[in-house]
N, CA, C and O atoms as CSV, one atom per row, in Angstrom:
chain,resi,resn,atom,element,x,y,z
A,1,UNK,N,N,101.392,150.966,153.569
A,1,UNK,CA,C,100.542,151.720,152.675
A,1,UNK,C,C,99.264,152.118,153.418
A,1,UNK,O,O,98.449,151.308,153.858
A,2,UNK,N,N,99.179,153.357,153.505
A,2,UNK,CA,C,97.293,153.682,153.369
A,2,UNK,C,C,96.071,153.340,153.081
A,2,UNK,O,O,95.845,152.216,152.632
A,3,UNK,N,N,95.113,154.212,153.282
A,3,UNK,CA,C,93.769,153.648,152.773
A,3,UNK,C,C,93.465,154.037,151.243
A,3,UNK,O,O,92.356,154.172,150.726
A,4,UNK,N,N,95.031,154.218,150.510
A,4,UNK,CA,C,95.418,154.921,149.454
A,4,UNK,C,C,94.917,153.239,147.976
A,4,UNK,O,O,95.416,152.156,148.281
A,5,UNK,N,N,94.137,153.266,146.794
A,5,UNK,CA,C,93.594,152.191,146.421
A,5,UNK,C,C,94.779,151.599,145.961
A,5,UNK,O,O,95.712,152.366,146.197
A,6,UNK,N,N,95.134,150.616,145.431
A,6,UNK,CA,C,95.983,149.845,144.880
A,6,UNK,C,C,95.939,149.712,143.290
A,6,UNK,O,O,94.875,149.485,142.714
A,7,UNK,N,N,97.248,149.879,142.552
A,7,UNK,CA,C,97.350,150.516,141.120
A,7,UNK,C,C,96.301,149.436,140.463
A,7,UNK,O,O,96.007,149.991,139.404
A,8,UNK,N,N,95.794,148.572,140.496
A,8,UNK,CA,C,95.246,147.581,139.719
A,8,UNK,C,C,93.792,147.086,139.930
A,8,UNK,O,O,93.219,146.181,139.323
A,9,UNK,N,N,93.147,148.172,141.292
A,9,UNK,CA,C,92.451,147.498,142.229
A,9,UNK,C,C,90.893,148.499,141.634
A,9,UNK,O,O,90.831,149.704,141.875
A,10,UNK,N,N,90.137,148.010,141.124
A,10,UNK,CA,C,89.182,148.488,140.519
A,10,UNK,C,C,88.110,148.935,141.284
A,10,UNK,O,O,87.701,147.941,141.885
A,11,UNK,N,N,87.296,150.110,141.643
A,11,UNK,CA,C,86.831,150.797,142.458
A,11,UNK,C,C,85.067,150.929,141.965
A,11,UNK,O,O,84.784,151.819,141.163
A,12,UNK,N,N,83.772,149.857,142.575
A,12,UNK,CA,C,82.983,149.593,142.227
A,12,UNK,C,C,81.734,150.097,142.802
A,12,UNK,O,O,81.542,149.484,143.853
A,13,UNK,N,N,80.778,150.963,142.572
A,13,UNK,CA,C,79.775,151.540,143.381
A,13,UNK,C,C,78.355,150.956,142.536
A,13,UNK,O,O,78.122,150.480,141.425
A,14,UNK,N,N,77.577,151.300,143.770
A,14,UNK,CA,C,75.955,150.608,143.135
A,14,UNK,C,C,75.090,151.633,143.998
A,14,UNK,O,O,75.271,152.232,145.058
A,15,UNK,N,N,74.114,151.561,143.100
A,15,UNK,CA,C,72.858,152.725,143.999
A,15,UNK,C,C,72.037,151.958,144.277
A,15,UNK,O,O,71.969,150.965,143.554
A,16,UNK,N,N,71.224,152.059,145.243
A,16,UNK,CA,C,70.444,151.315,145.775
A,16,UNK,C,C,69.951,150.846,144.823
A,16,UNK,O,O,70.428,149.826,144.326
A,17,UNK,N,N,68.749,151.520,144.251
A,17,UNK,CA,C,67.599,150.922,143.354
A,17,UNK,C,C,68.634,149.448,142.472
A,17,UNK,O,O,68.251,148.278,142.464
A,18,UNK,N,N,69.663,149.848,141.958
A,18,UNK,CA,C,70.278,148.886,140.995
A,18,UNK,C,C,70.674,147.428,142.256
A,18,UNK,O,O,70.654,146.241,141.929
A,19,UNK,N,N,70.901,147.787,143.233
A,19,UNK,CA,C,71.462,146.861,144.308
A,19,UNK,C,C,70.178,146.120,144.542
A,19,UNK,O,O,70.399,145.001,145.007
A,20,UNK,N,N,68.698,146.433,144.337
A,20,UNK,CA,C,67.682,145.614,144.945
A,20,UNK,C,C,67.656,145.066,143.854
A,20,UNK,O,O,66.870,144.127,143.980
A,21,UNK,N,N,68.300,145.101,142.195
A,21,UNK,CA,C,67.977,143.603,141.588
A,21,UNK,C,C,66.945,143.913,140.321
A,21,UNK,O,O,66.285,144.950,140.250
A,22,UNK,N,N,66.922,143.205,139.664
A,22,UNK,CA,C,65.175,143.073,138.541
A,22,UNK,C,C,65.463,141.591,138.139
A,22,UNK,O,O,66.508,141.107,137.703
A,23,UNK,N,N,64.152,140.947,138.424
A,23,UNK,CA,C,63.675,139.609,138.412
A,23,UNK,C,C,63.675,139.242,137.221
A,23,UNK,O,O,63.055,140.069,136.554
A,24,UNK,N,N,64.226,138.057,136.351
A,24,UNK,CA,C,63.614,137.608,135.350
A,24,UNK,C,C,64.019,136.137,135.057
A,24,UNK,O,O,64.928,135.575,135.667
A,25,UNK,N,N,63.369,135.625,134.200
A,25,UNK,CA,C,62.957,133.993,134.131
A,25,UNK,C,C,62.908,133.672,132.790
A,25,UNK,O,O,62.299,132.726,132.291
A,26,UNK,N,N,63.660,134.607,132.163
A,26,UNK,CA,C,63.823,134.322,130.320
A,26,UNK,C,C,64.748,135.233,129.962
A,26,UNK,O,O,64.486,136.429,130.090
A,27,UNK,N,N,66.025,134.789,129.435
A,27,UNK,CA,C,66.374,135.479,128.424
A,27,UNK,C,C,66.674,135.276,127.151
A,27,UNK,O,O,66.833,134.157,126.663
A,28,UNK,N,N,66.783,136.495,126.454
A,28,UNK,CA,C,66.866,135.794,124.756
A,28,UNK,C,C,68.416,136.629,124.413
A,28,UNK,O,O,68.903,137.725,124.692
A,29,UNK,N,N,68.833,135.414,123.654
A,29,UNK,CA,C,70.271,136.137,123.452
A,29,UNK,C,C,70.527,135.911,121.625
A,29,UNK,O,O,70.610,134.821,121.060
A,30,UNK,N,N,70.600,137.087,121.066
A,30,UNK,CA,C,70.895,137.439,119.628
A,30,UNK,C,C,72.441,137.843,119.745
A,30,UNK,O,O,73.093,138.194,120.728
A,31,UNK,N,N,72.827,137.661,118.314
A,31,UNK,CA,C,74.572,138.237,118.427
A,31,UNK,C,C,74.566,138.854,116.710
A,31,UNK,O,O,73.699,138.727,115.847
A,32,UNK,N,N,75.232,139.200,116.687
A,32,UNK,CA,C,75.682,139.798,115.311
A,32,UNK,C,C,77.820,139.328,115.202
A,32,UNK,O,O,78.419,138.834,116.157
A,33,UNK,N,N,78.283,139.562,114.267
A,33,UNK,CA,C,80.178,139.629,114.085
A,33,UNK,C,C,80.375,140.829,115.194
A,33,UNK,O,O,81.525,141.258,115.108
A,34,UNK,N,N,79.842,141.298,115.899
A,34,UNK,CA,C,80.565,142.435,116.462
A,34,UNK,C,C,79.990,142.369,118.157
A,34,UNK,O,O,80.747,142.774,119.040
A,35,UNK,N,N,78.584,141.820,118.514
A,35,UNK,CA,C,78.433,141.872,119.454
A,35,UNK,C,C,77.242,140.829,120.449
A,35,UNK,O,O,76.583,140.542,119.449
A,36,UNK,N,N,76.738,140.324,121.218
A,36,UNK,CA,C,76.517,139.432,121.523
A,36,UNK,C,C,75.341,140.489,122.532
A,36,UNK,O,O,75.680,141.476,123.186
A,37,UNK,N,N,73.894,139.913,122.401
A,37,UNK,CA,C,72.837,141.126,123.152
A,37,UNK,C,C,72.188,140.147,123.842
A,37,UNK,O,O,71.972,139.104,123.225
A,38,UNK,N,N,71.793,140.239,125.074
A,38,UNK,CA,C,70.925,139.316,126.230
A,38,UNK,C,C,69.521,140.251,126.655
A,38,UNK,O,O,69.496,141.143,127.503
A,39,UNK,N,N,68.849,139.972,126.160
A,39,UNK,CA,C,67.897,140.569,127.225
A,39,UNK,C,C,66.954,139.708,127.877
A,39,UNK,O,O,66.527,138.611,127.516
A,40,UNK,N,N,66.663,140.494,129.057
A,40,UNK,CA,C,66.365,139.690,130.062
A,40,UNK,C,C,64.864,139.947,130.356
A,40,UNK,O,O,64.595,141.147,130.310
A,41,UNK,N,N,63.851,139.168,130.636
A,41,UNK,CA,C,62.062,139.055,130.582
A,41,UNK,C,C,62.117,138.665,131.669
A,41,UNK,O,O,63.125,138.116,132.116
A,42,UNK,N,N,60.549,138.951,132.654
A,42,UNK,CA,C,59.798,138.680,133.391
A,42,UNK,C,C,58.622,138.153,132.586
A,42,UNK,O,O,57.745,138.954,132.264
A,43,UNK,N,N,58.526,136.869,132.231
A,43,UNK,CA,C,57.157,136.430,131.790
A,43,UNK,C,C,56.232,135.706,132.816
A,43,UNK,O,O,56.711,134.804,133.502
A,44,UNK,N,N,54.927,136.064,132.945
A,44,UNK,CA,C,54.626,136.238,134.252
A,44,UNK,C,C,52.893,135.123,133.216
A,44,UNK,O,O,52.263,135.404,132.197
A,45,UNK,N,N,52.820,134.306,133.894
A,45,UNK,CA,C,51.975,133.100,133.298
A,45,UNK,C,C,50.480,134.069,133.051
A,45,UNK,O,O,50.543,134.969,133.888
A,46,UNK,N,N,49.276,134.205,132.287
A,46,UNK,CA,C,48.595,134.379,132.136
A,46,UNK,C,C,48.496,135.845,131.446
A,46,UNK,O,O,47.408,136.320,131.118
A,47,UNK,N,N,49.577,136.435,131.280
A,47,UNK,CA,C,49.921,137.520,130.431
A,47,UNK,C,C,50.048,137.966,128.986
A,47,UNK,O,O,51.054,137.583,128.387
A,48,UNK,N,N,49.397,138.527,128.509
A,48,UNK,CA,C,49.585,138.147,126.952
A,48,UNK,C,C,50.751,138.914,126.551
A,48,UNK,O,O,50.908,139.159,125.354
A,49,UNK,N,N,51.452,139.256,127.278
A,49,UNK,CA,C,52.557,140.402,126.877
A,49,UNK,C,C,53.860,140.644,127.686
A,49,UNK,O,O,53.486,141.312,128.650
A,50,UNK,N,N,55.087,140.460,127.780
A,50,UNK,CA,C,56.385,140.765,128.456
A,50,UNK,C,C,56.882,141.788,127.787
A,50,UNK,O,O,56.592,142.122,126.638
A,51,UNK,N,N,57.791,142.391,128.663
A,51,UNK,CA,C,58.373,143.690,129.105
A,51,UNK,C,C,59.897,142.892,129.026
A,51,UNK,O,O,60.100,141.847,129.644
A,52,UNK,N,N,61.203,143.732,127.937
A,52,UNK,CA,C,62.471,143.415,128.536
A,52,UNK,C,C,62.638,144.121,129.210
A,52,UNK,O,O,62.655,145.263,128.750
A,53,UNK,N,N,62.840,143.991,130.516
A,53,UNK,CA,C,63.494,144.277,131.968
A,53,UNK,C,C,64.670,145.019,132.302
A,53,UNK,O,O,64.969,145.827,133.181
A,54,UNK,N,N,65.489,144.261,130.901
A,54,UNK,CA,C,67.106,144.729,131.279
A,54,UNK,C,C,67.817,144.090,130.207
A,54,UNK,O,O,67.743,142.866,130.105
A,55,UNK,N,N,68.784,145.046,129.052
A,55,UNK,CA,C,69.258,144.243,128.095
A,55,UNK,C,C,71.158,144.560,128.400
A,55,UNK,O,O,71.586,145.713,128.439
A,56,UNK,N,N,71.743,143.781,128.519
A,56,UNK,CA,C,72.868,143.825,127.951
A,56,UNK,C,C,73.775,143.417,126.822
A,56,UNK,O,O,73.613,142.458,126.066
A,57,UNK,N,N,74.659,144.209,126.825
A,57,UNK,CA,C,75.059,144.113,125.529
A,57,UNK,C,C,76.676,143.571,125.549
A,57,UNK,O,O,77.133,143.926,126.636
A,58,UNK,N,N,77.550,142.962,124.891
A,58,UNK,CA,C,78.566,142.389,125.383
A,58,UNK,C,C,79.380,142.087,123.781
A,58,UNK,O,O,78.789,141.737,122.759
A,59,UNK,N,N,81.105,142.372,123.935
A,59,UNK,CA,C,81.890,142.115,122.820
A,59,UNK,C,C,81.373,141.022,122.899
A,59,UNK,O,O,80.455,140.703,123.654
A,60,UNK,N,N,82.051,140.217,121.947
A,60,UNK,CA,C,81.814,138.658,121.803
A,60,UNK,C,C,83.527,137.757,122.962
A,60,UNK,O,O,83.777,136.584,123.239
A,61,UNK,N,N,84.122,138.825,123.222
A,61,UNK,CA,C,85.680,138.263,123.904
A,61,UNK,C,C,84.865,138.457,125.443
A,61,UNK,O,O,85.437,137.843,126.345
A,62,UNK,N,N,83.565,139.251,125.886
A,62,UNK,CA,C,83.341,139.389,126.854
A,62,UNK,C,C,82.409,138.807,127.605
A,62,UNK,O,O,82.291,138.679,128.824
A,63,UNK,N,N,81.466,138.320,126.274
A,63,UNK,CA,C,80.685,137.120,126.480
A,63,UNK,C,C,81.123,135.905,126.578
A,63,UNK,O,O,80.142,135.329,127.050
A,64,UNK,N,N,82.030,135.040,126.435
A,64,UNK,CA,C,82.877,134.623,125.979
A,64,UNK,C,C,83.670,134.537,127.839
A,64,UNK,O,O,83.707,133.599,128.635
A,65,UNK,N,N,84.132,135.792,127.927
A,65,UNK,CA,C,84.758,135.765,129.707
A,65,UNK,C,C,83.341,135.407,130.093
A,65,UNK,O,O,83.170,134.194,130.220
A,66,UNK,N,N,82.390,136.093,130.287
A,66,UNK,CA,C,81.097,135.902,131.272
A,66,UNK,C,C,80.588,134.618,131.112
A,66,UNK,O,O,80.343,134.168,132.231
A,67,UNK,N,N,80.259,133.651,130.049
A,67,UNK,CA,C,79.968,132.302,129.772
A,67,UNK,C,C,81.068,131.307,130.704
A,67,UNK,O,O,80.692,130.345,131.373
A,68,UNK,N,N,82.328,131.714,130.599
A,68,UNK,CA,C,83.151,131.204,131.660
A,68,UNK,C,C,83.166,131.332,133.319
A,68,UNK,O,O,83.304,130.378,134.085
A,69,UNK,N,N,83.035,132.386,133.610
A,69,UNK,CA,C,82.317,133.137,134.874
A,69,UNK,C,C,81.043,132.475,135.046
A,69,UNK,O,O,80.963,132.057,136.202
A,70,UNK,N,N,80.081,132.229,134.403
A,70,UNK,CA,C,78.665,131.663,134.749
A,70,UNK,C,C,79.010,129.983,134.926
A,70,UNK,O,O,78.340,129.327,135.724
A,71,UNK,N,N,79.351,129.783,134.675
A,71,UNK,CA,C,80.243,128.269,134.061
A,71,UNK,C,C,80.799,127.625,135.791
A,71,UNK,O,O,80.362,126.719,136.501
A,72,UNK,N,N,82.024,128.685,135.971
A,72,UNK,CA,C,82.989,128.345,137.137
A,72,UNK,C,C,81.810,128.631,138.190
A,72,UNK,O,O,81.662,127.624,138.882
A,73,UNK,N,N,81.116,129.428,138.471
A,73,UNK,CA,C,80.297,130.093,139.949
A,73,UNK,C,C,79.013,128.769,139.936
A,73,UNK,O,O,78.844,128.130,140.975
A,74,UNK,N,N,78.214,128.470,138.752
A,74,UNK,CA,C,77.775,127.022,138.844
A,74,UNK,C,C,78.653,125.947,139.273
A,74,UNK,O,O,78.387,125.431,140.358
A,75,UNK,N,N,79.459,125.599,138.745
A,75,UNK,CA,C,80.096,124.498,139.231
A,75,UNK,C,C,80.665,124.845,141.436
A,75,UNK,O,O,80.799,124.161,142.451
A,76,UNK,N,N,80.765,126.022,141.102
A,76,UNK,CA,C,81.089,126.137,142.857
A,76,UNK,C,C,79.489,125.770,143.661
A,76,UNK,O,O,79.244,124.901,144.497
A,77,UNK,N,N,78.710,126.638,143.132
A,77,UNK,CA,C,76.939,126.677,143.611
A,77,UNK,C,C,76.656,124.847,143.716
A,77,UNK,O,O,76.062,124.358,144.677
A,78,UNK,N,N,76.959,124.378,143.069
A,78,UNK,CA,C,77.171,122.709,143.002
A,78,UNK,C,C,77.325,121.793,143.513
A,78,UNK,O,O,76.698,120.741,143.641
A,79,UNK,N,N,78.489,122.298,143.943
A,79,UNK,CA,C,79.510,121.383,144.786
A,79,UNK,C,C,79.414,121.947,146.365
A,79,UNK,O,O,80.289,121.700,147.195
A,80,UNK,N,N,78.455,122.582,146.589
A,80,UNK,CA,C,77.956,122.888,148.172
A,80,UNK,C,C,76.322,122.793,148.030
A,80,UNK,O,O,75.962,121.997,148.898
A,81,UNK,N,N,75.236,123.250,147.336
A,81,UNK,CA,C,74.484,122.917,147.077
A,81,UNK,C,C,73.938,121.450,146.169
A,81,UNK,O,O,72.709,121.376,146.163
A,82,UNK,N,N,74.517,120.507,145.555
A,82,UNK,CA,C,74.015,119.389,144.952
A,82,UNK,C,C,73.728,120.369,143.605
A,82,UNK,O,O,73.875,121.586,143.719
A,83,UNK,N,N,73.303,119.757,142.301
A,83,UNK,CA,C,72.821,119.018,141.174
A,83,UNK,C,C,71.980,120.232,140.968
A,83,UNK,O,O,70.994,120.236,141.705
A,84,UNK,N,N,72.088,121.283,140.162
A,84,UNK,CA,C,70.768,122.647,139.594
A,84,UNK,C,C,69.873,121.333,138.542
A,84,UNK,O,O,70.383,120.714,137.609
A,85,UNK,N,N,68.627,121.213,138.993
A,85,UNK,CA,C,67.521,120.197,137.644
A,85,UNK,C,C,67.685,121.459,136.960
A,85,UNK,O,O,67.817,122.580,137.450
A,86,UNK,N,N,67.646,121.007,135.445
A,86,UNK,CA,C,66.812,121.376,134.704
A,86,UNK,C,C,65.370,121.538,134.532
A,86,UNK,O,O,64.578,120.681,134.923
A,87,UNK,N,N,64.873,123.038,133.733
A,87,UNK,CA,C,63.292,122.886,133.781
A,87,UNK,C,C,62.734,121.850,133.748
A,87,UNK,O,O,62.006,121.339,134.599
A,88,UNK,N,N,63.197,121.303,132.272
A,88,UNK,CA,C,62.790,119.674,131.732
A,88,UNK,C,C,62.611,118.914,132.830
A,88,UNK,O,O,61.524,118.341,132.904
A,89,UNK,N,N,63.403,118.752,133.723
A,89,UNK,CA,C,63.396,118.066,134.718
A,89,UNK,C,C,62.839,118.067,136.129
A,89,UNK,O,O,63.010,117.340,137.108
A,90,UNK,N,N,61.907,119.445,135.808
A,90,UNK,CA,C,60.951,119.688,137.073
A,90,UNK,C,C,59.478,119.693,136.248
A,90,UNK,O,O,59.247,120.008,135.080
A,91,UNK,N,N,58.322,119.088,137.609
A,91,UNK,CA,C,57.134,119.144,136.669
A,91,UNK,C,C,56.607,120.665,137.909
A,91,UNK,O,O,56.565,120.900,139.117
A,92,UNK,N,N,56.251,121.447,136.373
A,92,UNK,CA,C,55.832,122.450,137.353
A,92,UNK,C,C,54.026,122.043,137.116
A,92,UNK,O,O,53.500,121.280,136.306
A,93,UNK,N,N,53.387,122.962,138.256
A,93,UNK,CA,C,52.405,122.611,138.237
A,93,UNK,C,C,51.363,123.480,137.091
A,93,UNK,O,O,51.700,124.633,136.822
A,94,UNK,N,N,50.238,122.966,136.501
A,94,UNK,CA,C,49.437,123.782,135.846
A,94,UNK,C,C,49.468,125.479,136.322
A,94,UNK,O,O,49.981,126.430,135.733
A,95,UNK,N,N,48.828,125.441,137.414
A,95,UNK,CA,C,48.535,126.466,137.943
A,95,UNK,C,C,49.371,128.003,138.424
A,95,UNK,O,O,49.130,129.168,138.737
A,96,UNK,N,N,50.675,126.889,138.188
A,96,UNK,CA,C,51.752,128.389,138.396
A,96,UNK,C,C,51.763,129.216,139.347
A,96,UNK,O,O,52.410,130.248,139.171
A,97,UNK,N,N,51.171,129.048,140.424
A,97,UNK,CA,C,50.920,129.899,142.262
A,97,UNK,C,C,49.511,130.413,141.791
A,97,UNK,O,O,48.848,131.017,142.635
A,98,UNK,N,N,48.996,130.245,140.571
A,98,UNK,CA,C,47.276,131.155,140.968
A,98,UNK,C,C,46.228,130.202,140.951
A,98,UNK,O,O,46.386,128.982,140.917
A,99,UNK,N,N,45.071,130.858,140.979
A,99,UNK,CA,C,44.237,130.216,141.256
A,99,UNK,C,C,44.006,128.785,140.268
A,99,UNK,O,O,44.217,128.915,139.062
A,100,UNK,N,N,43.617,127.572,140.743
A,100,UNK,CA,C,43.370,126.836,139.955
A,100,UNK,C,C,41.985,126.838,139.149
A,100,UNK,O,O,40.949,127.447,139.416
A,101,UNK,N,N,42.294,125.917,138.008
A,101,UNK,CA,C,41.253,126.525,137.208
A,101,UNK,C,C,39.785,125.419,137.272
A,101,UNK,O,O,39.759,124.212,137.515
A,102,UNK,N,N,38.768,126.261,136.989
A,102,UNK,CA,C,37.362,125.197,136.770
A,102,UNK,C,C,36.701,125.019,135.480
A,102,UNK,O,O,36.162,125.877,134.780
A,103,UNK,N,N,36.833,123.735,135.275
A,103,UNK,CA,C,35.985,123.429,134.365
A,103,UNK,C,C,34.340,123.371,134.292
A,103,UNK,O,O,33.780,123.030,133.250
């Protein structure tokens, strides 16, 4: 066979800008009977205000695959890297990378 694709073989492109990523450190996930919505925050410490970043939206059979997918790729990340803590389980510091504060 050729450089001809394969009947089953799903054909995936990305543009740059989407390939460098958007950062975030919160998401909130609502669902309704029909669909299951994530959106994703940059909450950035001393801010009185966040921006959703990026929302997706997902059947509930697809959330459902992806919860499994997030599930299996942790357990691999795991078992070559050690043990993900929980937040709970890290003390972050007051200061959050800025300046510390004076009383």
């Amino acid at each position: 066979m050729t450089d001809q694709q394969q009947p089953n073989q799903l054909n995936i492109e990305i543009s740059e800008e989407t390939a460098e990523g958007t950062y975030a450190n919160l998401a909130i996930i609502t669902h309704s009977h029909a669909e299951f919505v994530i959106d994703f925050v940059n909450v950035m410490p001393g801010t009185p205000k966040s921006k959703v970043k990026s929302r997706i939206i997902f059947t509930p059979q697809h959330a459902k695959r992806f919860m499994k997918a997030m599930i299996e790729n942790i357990n691999k990340y795991e078992s070559v890297n050690g043990t993900i803590k929980d937040l709970e389980e890290i003390q972050v510091p007051l200061n959050f990378g800025g300046p510390t504060a004076q009383a």
